[in-house]
N, C-alpha and C positions, 0 to 999 in steps of 0.2 A: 035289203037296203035300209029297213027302218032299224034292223041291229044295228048295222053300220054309224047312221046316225048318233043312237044311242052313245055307242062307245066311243065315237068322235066328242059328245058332249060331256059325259063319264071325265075325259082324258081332259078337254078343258078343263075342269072342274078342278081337279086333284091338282093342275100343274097351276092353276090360277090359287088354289090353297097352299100350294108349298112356297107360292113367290112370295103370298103376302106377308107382308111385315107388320108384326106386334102393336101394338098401342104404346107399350115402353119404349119399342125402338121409334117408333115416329116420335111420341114424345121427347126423346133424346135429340133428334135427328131437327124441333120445334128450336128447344132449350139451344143447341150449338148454335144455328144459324144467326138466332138472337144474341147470346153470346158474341160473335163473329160481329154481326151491325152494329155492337153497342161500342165495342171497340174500335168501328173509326172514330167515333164521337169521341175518345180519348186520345186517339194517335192522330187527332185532329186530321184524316186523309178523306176528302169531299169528295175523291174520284173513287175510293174505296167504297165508300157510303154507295155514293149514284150506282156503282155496278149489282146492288141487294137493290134498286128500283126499276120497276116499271113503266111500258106507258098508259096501264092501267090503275099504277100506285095512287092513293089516295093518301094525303095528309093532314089533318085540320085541327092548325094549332088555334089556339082562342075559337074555334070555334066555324073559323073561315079556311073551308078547303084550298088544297097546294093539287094537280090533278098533273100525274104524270111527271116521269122523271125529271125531265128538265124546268117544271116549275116548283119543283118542291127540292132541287138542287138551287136555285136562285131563291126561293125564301130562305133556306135555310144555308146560305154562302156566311153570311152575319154570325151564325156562330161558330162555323169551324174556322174564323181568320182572328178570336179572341186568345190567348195565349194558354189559357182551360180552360176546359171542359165547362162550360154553364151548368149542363145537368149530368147523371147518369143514372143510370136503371141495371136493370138482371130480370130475367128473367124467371115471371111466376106460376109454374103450370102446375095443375091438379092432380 
């Protein structure tokens, strides 16, 4: 029984190392989705934006948090209805 075990735990092991994914591929994987959110903010699409939020999202521009989708889509409606883009960004990872 306690082989059994073993090699039950052995077989986790190796199957849970061949799933994981790289540092470079999460990295990539960091880099696109950010890429992907910064581009509503260009194609000025607010409903595009809300669907990368949560209703654990946090936002705190000046300093005063926005908490959860739909109040960090209502503070920030003001700038996806200007005709561009106020800011934009890209992403900077390590």
């Amino acid at each position: 029984m306690t082989r059994l075990l073993y090699a039950a735990v052995a077989m986790l092991a190796v199957t849970s190392l061949t799933c994981a994914e790289t540092n470079a591929e999460l990295n990539e994987q960091v880099r696109k989705t950010e890429i992907a959110f910064a581009e509503t903010m260009v194609d000025r699409d607010l409903a595009a934006c809300a669907a990368f939020l949560t209703d654990d999202s946090v936002f705190m521009p000046n300093g005063k948090p926005s908490r959860g989708s739909s109040e960090i889509v209502a503070a920030r409606k003001l700038l996806f209805e200007v005709a561009s883009a106020p800011f934009s960004w890209e992403p900077q990872l390590c």
